[in-house]
mmCIF file as Biopython writes it, N, C-alpha, C and O atoms, coordinates in Angstrom:
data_model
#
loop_
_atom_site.group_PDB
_atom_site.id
_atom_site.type_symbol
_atom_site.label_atom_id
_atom_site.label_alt_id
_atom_site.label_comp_id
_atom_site.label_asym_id
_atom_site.label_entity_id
_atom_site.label_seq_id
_atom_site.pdbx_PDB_ins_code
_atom_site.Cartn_x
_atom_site.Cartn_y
_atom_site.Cartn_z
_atom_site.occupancy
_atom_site.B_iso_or_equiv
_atom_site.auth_seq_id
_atom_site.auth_asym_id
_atom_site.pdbx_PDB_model_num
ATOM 1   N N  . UNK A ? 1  ? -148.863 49.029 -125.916 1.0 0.0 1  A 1 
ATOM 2   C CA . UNK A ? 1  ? -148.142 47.943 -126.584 1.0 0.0 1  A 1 
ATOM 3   C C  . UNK A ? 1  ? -146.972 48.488 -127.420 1.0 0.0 1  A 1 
ATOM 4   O O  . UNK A ? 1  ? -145.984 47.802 -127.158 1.0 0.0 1  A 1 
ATOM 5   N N  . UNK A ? 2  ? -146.709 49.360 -128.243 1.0 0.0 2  A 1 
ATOM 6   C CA . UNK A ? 2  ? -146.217 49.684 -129.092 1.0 0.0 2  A 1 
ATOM 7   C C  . UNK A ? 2  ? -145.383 50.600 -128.220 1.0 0.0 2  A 1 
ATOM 8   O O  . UNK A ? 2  ? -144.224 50.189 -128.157 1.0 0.0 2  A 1 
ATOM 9   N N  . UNK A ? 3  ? -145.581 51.639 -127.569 1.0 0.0 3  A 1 
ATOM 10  C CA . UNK A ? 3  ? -144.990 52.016 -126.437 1.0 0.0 3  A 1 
ATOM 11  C C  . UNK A ? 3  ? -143.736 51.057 -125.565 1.0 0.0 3  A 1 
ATOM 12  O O  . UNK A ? 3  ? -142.630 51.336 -125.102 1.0 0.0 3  A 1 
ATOM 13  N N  . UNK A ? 4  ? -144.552 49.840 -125.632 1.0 0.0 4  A 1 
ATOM 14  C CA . UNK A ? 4  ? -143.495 49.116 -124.938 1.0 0.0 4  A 1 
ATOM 15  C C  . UNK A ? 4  ? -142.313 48.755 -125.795 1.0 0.0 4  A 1 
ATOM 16  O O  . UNK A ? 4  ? -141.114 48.799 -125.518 1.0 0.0 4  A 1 
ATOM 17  N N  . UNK A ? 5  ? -143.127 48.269 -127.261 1.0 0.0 5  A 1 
ATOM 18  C CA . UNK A ? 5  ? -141.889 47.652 -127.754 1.0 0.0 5  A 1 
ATOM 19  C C  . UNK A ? 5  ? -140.966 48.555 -128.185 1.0 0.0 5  A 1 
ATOM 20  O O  . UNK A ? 5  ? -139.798 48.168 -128.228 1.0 0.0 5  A 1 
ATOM 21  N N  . UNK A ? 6  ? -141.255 49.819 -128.558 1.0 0.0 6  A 1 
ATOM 22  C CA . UNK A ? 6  ? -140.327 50.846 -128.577 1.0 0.0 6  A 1 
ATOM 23  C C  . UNK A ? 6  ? -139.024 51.153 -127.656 1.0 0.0 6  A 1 
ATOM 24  O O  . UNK A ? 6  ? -137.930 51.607 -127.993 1.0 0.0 6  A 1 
ATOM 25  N N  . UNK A ? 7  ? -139.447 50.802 -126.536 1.0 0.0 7  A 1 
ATOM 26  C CA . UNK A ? 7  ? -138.995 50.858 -125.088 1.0 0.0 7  A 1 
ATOM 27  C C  . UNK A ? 7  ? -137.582 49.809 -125.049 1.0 0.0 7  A 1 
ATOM 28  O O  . UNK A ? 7  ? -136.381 49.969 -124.833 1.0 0.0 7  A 1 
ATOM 29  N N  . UNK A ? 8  ? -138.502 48.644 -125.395 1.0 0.0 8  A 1 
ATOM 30  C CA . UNK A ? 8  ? -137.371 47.938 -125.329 1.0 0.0 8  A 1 
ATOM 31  C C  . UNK A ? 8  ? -136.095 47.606 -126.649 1.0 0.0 8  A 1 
ATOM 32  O O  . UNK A ? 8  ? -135.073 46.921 -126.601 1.0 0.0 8  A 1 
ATOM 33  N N  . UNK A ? 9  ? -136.748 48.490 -127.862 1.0 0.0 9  A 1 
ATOM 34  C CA . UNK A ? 9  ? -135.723 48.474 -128.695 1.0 0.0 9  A 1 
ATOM 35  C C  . UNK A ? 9  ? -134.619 49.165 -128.000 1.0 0.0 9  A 1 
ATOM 36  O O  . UNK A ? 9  ? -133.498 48.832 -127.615 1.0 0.0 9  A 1 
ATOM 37  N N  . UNK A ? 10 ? -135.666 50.762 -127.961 1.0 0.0 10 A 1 
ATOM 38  C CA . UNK A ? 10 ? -134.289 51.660 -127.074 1.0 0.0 10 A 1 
ATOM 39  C C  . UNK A ? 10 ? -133.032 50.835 -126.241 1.0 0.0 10 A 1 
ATOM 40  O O  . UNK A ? 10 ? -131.837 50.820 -126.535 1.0 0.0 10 A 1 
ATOM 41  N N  . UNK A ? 11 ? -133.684 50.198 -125.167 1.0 0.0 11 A 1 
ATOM 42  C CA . UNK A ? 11 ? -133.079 49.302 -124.385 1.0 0.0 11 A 1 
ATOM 43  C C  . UNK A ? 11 ? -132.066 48.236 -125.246 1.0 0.0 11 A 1 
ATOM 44  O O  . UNK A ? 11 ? -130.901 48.626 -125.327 1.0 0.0 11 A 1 
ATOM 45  N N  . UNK A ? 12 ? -132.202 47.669 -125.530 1.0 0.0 12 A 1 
ATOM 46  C CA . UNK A ? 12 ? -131.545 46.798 -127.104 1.0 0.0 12 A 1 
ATOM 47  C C  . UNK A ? 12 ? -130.512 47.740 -127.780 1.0 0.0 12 A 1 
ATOM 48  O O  . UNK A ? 12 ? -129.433 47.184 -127.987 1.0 0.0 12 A 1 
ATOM 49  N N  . UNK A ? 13 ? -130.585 48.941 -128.142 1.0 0.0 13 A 1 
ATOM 50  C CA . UNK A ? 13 ? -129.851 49.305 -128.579 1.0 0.0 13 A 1 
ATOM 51  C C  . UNK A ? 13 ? -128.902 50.133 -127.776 1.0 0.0 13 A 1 
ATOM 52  O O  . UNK A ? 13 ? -127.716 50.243 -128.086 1.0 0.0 13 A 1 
ATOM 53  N N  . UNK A ? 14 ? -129.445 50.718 -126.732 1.0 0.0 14 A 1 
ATOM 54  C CA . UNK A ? 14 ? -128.369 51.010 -125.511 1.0 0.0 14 A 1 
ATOM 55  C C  . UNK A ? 14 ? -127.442 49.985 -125.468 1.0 0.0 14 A 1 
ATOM 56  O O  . UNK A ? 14 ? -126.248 50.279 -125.526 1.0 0.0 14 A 1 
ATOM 57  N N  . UNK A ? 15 ? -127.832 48.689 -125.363 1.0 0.0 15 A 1 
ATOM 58  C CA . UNK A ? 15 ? -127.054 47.946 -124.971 1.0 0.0 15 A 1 
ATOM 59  C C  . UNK A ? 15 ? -126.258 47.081 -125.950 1.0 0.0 15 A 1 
ATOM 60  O O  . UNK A ? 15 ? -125.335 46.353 -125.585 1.0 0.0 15 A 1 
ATOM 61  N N  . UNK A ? 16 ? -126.571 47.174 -126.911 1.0 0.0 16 A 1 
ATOM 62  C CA . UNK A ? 16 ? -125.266 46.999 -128.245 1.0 0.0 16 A 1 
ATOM 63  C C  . UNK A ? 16 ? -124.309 48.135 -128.258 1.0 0.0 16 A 1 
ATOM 64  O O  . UNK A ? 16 ? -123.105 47.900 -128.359 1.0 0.0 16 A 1 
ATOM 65  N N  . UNK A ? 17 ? -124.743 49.307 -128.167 1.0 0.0 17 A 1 
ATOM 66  C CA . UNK A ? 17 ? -123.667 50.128 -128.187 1.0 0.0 17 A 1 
ATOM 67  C C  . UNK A ? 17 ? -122.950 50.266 -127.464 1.0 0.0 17 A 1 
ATOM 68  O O  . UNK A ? 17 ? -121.781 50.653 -127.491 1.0 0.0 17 A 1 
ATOM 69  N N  . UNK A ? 18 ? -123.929 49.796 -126.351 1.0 0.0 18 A 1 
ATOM 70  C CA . UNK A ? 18 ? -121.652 49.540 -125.041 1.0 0.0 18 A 1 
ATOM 71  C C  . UNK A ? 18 ? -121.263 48.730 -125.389 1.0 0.0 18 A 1 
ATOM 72  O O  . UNK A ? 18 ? -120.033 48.700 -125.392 1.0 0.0 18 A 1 
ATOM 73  N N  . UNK A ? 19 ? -122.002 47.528 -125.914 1.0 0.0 19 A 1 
ATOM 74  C CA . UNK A ? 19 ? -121.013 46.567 -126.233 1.0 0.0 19 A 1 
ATOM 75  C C  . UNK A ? 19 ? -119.936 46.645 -127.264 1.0 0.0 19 A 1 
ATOM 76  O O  . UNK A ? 19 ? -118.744 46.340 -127.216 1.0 0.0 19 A 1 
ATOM 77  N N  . UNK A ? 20 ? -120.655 47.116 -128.170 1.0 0.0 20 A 1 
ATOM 78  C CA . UNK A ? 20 ? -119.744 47.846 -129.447 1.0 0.0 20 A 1 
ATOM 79  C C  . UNK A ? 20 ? -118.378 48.379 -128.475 1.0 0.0 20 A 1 
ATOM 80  O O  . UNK A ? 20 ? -117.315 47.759 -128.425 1.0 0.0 20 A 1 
ATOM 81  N N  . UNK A ? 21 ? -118.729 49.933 -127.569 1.0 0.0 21 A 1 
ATOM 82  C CA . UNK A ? 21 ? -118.016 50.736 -126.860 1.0 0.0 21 A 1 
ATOM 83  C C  . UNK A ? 21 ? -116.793 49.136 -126.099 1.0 0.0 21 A 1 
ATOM 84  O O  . UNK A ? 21 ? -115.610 48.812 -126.208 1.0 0.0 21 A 1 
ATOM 85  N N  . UNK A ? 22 ? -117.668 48.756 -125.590 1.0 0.0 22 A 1 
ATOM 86  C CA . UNK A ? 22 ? -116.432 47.402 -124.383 1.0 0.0 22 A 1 
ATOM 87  C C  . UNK A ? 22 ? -115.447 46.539 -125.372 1.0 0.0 22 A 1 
ATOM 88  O O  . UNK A ? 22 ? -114.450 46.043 -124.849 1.0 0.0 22 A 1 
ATOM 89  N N  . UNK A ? 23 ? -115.661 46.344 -126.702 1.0 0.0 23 A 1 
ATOM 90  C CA . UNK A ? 23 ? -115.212 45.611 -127.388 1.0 0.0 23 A 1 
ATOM 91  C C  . UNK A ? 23 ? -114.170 46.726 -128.343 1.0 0.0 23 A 1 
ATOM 92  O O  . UNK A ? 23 ? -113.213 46.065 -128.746 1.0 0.0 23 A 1 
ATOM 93  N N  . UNK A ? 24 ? -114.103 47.718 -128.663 1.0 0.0 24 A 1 
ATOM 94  C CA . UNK A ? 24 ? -113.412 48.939 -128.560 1.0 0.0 24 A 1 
ATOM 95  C C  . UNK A ? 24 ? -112.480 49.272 -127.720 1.0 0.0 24 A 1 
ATOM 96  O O  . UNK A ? 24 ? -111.400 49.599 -128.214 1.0 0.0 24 A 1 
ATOM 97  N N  . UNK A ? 25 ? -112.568 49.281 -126.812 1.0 0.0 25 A 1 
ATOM 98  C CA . UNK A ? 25 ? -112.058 49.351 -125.601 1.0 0.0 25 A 1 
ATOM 99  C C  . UNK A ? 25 ? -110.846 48.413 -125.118 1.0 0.0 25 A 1 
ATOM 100 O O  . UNK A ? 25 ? -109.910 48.553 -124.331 1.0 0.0 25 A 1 
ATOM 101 N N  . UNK A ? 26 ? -111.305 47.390 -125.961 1.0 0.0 26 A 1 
ATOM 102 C CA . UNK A ? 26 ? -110.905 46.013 -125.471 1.0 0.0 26 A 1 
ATOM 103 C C  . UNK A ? 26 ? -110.056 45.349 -126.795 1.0 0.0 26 A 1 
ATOM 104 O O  . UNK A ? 26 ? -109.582 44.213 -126.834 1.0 0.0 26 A 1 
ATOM 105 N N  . UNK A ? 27 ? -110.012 46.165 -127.642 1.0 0.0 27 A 1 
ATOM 106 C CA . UNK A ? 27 ? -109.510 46.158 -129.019 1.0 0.0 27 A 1 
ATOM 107 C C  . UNK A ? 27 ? -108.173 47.427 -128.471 1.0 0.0 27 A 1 
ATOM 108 O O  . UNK A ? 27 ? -107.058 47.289 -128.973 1.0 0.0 27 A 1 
ATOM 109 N N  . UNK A ? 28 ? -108.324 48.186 -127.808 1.0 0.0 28 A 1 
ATOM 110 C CA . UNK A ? 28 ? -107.545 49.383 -127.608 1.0 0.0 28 A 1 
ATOM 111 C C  . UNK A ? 28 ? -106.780 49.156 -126.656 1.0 0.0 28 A 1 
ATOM 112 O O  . UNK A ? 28 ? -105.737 49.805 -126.584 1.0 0.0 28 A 1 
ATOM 113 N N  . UNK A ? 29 ? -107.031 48.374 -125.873 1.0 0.0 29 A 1 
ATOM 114 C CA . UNK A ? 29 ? -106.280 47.733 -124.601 1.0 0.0 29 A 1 
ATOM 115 C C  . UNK A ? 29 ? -105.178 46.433 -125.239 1.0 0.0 29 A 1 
ATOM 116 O O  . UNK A ? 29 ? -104.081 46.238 -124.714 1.0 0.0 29 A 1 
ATOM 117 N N  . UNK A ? 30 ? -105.614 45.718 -126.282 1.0 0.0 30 A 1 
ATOM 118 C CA . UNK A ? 30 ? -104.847 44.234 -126.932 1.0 0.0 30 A 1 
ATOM 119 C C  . UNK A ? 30 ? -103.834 45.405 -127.561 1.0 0.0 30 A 1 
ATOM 120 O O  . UNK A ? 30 ? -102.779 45.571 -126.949 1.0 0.0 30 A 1 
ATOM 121 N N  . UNK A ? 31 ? -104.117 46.342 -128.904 1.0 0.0 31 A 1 
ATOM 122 C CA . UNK A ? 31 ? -103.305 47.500 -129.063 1.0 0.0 31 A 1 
ATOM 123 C C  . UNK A ? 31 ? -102.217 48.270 -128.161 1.0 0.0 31 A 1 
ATOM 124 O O  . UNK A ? 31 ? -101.283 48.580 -128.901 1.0 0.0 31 A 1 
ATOM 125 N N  . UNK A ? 32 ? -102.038 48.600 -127.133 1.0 0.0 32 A 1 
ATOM 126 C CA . UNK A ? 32 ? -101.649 49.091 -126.493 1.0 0.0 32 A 1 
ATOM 127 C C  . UNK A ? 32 ? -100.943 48.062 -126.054 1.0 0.0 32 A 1 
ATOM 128 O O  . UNK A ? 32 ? -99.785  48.397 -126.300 1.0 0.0 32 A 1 
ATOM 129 N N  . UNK A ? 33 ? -100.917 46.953 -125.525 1.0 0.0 33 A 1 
ATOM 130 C CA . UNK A ? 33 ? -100.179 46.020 -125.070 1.0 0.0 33 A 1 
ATOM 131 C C  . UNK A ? 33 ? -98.915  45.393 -125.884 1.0 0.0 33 A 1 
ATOM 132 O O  . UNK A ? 33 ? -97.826  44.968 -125.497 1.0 0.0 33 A 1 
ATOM 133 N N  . UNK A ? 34 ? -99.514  45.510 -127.179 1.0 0.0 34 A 1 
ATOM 134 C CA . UNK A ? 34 ? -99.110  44.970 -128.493 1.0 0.0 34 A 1 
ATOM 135 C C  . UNK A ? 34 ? -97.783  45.706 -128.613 1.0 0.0 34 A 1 
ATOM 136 O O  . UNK A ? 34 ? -96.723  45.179 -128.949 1.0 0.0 34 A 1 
ATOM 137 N N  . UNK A ? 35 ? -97.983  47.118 -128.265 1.0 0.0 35 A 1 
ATOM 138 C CA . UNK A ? 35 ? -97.197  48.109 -128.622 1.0 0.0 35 A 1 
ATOM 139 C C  . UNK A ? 35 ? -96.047  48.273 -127.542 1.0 0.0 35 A 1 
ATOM 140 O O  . UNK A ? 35 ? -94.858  48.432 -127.818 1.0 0.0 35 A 1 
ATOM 141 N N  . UNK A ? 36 ? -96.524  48.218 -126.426 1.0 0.0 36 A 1 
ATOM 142 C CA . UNK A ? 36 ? -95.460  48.189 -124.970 1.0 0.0 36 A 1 
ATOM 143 C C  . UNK A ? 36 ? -94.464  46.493 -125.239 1.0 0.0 36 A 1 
ATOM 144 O O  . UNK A ? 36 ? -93.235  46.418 -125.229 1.0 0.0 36 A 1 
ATOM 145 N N  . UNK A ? 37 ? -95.112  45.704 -125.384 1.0 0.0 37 A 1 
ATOM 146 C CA . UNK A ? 37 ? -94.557  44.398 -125.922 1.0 0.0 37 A 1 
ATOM 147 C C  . UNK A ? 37 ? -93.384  44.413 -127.440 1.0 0.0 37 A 1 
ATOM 148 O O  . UNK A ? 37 ? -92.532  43.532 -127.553 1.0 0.0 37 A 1 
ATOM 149 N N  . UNK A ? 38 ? -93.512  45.336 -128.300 1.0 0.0 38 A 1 
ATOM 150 C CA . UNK A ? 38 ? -92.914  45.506 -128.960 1.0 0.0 38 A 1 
ATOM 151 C C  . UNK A ? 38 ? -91.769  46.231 -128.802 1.0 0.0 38 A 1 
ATOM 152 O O  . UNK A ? 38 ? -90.628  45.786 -128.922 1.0 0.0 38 A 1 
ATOM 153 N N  . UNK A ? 39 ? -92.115  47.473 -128.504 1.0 0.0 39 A 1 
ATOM 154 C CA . UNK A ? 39 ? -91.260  48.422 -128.084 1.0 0.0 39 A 1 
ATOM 155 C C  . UNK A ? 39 ? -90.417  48.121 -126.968 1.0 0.0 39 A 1 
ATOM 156 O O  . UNK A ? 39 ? -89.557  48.931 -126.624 1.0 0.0 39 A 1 
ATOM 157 N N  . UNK A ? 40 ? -90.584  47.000 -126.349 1.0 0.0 40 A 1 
ATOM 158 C CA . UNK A ? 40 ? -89.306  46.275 -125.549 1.0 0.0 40 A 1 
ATOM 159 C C  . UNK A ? 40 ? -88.927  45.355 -125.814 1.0 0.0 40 A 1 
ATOM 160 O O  . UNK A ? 40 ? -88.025  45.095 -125.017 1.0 0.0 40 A 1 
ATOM 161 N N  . UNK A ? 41 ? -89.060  44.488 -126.603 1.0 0.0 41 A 1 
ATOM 162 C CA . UNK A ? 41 ? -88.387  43.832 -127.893 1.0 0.0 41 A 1 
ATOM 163 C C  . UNK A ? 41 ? -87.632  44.787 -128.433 1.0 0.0 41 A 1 
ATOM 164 O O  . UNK A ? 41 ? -86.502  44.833 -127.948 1.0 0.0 41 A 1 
ATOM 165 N N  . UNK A ? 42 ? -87.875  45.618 -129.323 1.0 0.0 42 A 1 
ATOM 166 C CA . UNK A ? 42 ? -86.888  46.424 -129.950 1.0 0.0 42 A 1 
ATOM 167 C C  . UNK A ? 42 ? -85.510  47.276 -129.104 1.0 0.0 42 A 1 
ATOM 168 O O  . UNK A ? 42 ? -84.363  47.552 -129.455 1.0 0.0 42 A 1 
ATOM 169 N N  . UNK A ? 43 ? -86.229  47.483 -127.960 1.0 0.0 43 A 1 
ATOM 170 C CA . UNK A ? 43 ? -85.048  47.937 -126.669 1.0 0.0 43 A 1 
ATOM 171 C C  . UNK A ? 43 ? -84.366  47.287 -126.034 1.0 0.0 43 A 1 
ATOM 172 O O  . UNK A ? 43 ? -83.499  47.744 -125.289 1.0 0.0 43 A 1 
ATOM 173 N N  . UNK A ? 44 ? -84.767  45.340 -126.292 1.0 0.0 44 A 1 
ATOM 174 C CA . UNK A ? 44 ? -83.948  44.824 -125.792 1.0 0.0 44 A 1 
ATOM 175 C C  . UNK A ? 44 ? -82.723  44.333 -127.539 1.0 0.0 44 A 1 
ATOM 176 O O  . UNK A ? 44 ? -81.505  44.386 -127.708 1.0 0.0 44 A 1 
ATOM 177 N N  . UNK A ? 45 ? -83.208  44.156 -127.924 1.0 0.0 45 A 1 
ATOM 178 C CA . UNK A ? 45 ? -82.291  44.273 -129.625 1.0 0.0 45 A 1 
ATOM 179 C C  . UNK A ? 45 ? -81.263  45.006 -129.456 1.0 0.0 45 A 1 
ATOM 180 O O  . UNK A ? 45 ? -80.071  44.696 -129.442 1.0 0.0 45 A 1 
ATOM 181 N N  . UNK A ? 46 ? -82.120  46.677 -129.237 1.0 0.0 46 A 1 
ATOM 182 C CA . UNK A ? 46 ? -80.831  47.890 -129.308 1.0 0.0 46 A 1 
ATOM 183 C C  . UNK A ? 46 ? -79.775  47.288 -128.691 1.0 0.0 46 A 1 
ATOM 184 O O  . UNK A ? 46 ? -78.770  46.804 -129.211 1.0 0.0 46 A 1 
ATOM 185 N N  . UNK A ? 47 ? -80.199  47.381 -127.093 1.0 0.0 47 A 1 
ATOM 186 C CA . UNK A ? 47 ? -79.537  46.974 -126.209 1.0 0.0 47 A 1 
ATOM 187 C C  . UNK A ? 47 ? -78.291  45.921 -126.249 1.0 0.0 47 A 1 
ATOM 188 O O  . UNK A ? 47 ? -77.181  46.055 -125.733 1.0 0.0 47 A 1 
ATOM 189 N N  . UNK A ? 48 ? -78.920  44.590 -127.187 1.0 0.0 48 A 1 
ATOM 190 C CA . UNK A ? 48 ? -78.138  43.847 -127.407 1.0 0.0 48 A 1 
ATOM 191 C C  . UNK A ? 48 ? -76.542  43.997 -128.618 1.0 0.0 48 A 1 
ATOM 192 O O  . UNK A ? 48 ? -75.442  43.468 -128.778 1.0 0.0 48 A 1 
ATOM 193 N N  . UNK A ? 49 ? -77.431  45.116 -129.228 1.0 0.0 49 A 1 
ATOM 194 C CA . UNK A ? 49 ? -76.495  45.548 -130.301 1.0 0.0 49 A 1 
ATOM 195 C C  . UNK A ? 49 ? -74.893  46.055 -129.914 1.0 0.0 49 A 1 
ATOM 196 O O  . UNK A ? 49 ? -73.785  45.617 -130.221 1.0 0.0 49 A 1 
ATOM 197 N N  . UNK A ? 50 ? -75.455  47.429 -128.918 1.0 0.0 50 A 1 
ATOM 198 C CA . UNK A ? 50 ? -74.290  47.449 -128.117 1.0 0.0 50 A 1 
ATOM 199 C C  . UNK A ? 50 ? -72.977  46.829 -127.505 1.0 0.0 50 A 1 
ATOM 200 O O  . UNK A ? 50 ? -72.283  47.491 -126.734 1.0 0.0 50 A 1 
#
């Protein structure tokens, strides 16, 4: 019994921590986009300055 429920904490907590990890990930990906999106905004500005 106790065996088991151990088991399935493990399990439980494996599986928060990818989620944690996917939502990270997925926080780092909105970031990154954020940044390519900006940084051509600002290149189209320069650009326009010219």
């Amino acid at each position: 019994m106790t065996r088991e429920l151990m088991k399935n904490a493990k399990e439980r907590t494996d599986l928060s921590s990818e989620l944690e990890q996917d939502l990270e990930d997925l926080g780092l990906q909105r970031r990154m986009k954020q940044l390519d999106l900006e940084s051509k905004l600002l290149k189209n500005q320069k650009d326009e300055l010219v």
